[in-house]
C-alpha positions as CSV (number, residue, x, y, z in Angstrom):
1,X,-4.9,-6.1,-14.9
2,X,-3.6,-8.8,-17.2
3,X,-3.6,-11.4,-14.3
4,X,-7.1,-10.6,-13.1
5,X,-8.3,-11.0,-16.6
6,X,-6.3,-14.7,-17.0
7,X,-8.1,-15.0,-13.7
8,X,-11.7,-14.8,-14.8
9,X,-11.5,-16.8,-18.0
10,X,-9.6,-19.5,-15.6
11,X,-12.7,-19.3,-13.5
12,X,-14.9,-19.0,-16.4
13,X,-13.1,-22.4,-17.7
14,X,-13.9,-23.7,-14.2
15,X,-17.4,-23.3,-13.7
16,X,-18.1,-24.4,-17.6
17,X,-16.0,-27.6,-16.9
18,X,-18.4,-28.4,-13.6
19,X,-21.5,-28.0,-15.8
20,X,-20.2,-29.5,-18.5
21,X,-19.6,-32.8,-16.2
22,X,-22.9,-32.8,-14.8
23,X,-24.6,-32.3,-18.3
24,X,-22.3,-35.3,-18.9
25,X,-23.0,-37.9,-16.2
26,X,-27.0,-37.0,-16.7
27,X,-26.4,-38.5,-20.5
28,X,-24.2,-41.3,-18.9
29,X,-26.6,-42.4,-16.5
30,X,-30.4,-40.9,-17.7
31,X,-29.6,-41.3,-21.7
32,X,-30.7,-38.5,-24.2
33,X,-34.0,-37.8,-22.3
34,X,-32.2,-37.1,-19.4
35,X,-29.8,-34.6,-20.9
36,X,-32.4,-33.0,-23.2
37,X,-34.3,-32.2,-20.1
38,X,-31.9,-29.6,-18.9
39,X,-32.9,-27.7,-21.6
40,X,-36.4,-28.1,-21.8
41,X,-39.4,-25.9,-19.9
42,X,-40.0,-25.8,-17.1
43,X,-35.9,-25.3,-15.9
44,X,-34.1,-27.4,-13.3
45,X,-34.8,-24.6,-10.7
46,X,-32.9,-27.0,-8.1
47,X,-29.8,-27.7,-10.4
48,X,-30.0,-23.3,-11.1
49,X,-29.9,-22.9,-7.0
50,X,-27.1,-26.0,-6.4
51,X,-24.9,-23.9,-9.1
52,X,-25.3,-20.8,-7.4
53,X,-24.6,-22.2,-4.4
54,X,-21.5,-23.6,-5.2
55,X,-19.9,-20.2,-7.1
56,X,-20.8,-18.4,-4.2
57,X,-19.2,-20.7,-1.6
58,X,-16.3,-20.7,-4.5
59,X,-16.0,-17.3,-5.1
60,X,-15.8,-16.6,-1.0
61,X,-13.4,-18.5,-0.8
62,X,-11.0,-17.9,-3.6
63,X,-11.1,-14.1,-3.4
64,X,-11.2,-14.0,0.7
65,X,-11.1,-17.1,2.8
66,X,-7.8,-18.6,1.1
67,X,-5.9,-15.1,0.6
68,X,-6.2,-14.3,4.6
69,X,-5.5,-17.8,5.9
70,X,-3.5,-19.7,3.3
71,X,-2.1,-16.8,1.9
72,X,-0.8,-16.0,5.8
73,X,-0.1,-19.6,6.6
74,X,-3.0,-19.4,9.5
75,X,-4.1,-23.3,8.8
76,X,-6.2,-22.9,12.0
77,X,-7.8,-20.1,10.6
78,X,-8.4,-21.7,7.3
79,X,-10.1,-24.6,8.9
80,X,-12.1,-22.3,10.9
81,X,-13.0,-20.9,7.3
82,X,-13.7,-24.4,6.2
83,X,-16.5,-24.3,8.5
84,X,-17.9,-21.4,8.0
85,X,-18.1,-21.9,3.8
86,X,-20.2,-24.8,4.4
87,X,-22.2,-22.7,6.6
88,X,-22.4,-20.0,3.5
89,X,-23.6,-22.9,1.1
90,X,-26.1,-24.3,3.2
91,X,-27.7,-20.5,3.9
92,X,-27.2,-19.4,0.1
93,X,-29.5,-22.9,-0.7
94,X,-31.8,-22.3,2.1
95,X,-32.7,-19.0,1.0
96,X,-33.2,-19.9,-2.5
97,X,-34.8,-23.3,-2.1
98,X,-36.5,-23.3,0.9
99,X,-37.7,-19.3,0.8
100,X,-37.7,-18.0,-2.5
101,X,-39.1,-21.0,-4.2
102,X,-41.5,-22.1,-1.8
103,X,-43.2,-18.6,-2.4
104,X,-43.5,-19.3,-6.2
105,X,-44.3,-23.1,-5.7
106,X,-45.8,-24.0,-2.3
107,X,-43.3,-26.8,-2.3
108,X,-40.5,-27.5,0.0
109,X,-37.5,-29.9,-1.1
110,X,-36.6,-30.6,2.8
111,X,-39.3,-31.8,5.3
112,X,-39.6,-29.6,8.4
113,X,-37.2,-31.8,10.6
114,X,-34.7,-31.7,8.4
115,X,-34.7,-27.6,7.8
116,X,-33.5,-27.2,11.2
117,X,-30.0,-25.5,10.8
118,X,-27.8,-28.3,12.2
119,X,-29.6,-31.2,10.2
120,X,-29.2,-28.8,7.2
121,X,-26.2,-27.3,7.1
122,X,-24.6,-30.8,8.0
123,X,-26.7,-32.6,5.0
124,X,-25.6,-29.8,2.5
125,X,-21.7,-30.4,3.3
126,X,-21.0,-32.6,1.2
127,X,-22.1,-30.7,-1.9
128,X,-20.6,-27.4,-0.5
129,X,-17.0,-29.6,-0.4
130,X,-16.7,-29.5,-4.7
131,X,-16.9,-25.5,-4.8
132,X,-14.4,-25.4,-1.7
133,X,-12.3,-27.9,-3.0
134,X,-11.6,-26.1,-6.8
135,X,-11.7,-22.9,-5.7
136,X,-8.6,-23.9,-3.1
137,X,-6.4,-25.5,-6.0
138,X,-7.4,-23.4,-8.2
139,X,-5.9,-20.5,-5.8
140,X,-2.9,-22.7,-5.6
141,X,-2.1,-22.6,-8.6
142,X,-2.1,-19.1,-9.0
143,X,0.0,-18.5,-5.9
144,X,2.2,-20.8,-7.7
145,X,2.1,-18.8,-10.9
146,X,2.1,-15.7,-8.8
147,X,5.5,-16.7,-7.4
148,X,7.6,-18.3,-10.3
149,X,6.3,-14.3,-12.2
150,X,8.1,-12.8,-9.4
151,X,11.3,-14.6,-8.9
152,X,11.7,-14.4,-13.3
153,X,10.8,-10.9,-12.7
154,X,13.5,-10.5,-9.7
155,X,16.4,-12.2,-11.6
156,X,15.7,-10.5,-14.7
157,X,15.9,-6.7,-12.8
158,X,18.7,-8.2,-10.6
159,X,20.5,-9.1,-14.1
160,X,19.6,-5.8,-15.4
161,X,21.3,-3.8,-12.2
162,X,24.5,-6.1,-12.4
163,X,24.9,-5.1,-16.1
164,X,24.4,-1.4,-15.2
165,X,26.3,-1.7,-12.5
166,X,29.4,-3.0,-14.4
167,X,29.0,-0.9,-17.4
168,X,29.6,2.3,-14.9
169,X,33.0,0.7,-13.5
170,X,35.2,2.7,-15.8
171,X,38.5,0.9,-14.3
172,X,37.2,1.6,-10.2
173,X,41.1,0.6,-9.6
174,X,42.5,3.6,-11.3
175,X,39.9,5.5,-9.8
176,X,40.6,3.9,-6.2
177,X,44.1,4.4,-6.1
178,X,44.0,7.9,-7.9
179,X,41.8,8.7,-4.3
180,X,43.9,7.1,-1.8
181,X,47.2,8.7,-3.6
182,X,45.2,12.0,-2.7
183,X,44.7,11.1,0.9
184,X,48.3,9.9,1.1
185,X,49.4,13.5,0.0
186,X,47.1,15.6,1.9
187,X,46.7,13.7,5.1
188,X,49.9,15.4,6.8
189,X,49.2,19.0,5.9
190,X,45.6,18.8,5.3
191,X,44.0,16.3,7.4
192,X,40.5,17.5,6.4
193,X,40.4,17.3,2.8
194,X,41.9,14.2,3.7
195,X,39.2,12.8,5.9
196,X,36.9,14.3,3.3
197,X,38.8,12.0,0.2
198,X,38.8,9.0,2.7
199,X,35.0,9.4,3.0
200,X,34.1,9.5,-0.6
201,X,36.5,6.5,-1.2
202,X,34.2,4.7,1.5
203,X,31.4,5.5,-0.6
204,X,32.3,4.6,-3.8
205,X,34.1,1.4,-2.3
206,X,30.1,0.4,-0.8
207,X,28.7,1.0,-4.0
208,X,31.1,-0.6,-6.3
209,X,32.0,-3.5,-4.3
210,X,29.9,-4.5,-1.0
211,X,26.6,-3.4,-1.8
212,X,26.4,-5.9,-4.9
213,X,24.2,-9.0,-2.5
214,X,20.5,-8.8,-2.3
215,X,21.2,-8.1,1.4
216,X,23.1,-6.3,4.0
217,X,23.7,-5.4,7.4
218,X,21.5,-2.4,8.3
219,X,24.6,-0.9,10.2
220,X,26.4,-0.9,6.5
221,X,23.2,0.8,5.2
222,X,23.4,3.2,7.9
223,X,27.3,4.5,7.2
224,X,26.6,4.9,3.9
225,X,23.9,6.7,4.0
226,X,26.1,9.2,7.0
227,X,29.1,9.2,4.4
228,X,26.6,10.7,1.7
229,X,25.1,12.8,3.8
230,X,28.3,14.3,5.1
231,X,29.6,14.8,1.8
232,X,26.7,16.7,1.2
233,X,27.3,19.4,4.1
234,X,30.7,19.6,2.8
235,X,28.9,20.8,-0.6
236,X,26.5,23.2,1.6
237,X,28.6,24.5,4.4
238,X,26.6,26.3,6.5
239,X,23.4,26.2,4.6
240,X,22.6,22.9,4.6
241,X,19.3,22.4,6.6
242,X,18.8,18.9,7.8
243,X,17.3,17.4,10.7
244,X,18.7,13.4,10.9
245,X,17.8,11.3,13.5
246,X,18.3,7.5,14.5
247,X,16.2,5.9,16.9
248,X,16.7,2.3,18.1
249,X,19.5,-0.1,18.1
250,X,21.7,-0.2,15.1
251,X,23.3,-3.7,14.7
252,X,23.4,-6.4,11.7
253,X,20.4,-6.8,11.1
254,X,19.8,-7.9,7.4
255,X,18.2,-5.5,5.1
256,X,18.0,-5.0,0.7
257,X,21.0,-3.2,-0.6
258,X,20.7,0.3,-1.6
259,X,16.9,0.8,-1.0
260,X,17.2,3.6,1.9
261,X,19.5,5.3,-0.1
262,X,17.1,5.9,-2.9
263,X,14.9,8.5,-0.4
264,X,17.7,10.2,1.0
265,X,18.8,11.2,-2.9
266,X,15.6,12.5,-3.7
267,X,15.9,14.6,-1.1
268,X,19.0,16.1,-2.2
269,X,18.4,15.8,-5.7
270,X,14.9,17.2,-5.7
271,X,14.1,19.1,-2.3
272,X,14.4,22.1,-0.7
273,X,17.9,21.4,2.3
274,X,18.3,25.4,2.6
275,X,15.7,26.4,4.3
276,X,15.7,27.1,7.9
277,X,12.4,27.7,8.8
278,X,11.2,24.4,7.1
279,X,14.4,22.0,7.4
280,X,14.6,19.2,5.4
281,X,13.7,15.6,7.8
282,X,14.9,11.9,7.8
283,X,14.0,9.9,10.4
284,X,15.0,6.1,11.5
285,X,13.3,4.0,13.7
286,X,15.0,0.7,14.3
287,X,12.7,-1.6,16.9
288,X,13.2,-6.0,17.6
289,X,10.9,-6.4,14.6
290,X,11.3,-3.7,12.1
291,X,13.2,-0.6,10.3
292,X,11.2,2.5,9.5
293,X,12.4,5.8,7.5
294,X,10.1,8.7,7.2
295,X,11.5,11.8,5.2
296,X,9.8,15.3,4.6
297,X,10.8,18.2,2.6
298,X,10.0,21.4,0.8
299,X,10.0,21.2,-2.7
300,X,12.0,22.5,-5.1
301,X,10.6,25.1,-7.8
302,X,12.7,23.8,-10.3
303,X,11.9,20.2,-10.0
304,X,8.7,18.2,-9.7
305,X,8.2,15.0,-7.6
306,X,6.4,12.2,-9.3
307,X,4.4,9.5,-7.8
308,X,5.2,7.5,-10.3
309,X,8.4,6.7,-12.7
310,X,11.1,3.9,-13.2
311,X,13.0,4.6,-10.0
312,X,9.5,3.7,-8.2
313,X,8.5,1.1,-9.9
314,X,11.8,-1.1,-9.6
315,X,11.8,-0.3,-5.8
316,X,8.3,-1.5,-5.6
317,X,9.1,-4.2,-7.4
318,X,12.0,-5.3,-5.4
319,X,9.8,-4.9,-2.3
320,X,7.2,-7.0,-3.1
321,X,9.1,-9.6,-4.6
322,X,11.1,-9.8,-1.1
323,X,8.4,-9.2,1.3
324,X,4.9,-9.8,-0.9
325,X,2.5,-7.4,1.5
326,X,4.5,-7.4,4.5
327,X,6.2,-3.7,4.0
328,X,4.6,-0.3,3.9
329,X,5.8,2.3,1.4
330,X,4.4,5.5,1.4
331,X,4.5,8.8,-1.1
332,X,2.5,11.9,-0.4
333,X,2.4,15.0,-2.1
334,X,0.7,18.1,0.0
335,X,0.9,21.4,-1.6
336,X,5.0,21.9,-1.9
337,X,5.6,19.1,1.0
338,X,6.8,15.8,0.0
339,X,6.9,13.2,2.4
340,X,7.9,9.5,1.9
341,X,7.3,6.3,4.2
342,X,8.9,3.3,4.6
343,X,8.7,0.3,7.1
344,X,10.5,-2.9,6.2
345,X,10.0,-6.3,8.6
346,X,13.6,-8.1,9.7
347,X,12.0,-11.4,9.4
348,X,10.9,-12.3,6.4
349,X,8.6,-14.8,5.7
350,X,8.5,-17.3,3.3
């Protein structure tokens, strides 16, 4: 909300600056009589229709032409664009100039020859060029603003995490070897709770240690997410009730830290993973381009999903900042259903 309001009093700036520098040059090149004139009646109709023109051909492009081909880096398409603006101006001045104020005046500005589309919309480019040409740098430089927000933003939450992150190492060594002096007891007469000790020591050692880089590989992701979830039917036994299944090719392919993770808690921290006739569901697709997790579950009388919260937010954050608009992420809340979506790109683009 706070950038689309900078936004319109940048454009408000804009458009006042233009008029402002025509006003101008009428005084530098008519005198005083020139410039008075503009304010005098009968109105400039034709300097009213150039104007309009122009903020349409500038508004057109700023808000859709630039976003969907500079924004994507489709040069082509934003020559293509180019084309057809010019093509907006000349129609927007036609209409006004040559339609609607003919009726009210009997006059036309252009003799017939020259109304013909081509003739027209070629003679009108190069005043359709100024609204083209500010409302393109003027998108620049918010993309450029857009950007520096986002990496500030980024190092700032990234900053935040590593300081939350070290404030919950309460000496991980002790904690480490305490584990493994566990294992080293228990793995001759009780290789389970062995293997169960080694697990958790995997997990924590991810968490504490590996998972602290923006990215990792997706089979890293993967195992951890498997070691929490098989601690987790240790907790249940028999009653846990989840369906988990992994489809595609599993390899290194790079993904954020920790992100995957933060559905497959919820559903253990806030869902239903009990019930049999409605198990709880995590699915992974993995294609050449992409990784997807969906997850479903009942939900739990005693707790309450949210759409929103701080959890969300920073995720959402994250996301964008990495990929802009080139993820999906998904919440839906049906009844007592909650169901989550998620597809992340491999290649990310700059």
């Amino acid at each position: 909300m706070e950038i689309n309001k900078k936004q319109w009093y940048f454009h408000l700036a804009v458009v006042l600056t233009i008029v402002l520098m025509d006003l101008f040059s009428d005084y530098v090149y008519g005198g005083s009589e020139r410039f008075l004139g503009n304010f005098q009646l009968p109105l400039n109709y034709m300097r009213v229709i150039m104007y309009t023109a122009t903020f349409t051909t500038y508004a057109v492009n700023f808000y859709f032409v630039c976003p969907y081909t500079l924004g994507k880096k489709h040069y082509v398409r934003f020559a293509i664009g180019f084309v057809f603006l010019i093509v907006i101006f000349g129609r927007v001045r036609y209409l006004l100039e040559e339609v609607l104020l003919f009726e009210f005046t009997g006059k036309h500005n252009y003799f017939e020859e020259s109304r013909r589309f081509l003739f027209y919309t070629f003679d009108n480019s190069i005043y359709a060029i100024k609204g083209i040409l500010y409302s393109t740098l003027v998108y620049f430089f918010f993309e450029y603003a857009t950007n520096q927000h986002r990496i500030h933003t980024l190092e700032l939450d990234y900053n935040k995490a590593e300081l939350s992150l070290l404030k919950s190492q309460l000496e991980p060594h002790f904690l480490f070897n305490t584990l493994n002096a566990f294992y080293t007891d228990l793995v001759d007469d009780k290789p389970k709770i062995a293997k169960d000790i080694l697990r958790l020591c995997q997990l924590l050692r991810y968490v504490t240690y590996e998972a602290g880089t923006d990215f990792m590989p997706l089979s890293k992701e993967i195992n951890f997410i498997e070691d929490y979830i098989y601690l987790h039917r240790k907790r249940f036994e028999d009653t846990l009730s989840l369906d988990y299944i992994i489809d595609g090719l599993v390899g290194d392919q790079k993904v954020p830290s920790l992100v995957f993770i933060h559905f497959v808690e919820n559903i253990f921290k806030h869902g239903v993973v009990t019930n049999k006739e409605f198990p709880a569901k995590i699915n992974i697709t993995v294609t050449e381009d992409f990784v997807s997790m969906e997850t479903s579950n009942k939900i739990s009388n005693t707790e309450q999903y949210s759409t929103s919260g701080i959890g969300k937010e920073n995720l959402e954050r994250r996301l964008s900042t990495i990929y802009k608009q080139d993820y999906v992420l998904h919440y839906n809340q049906s009844d007592d259903i909650f169901t989550t979506s998620l597809k992340l790109p491999f290649k990310i683009k700059s």
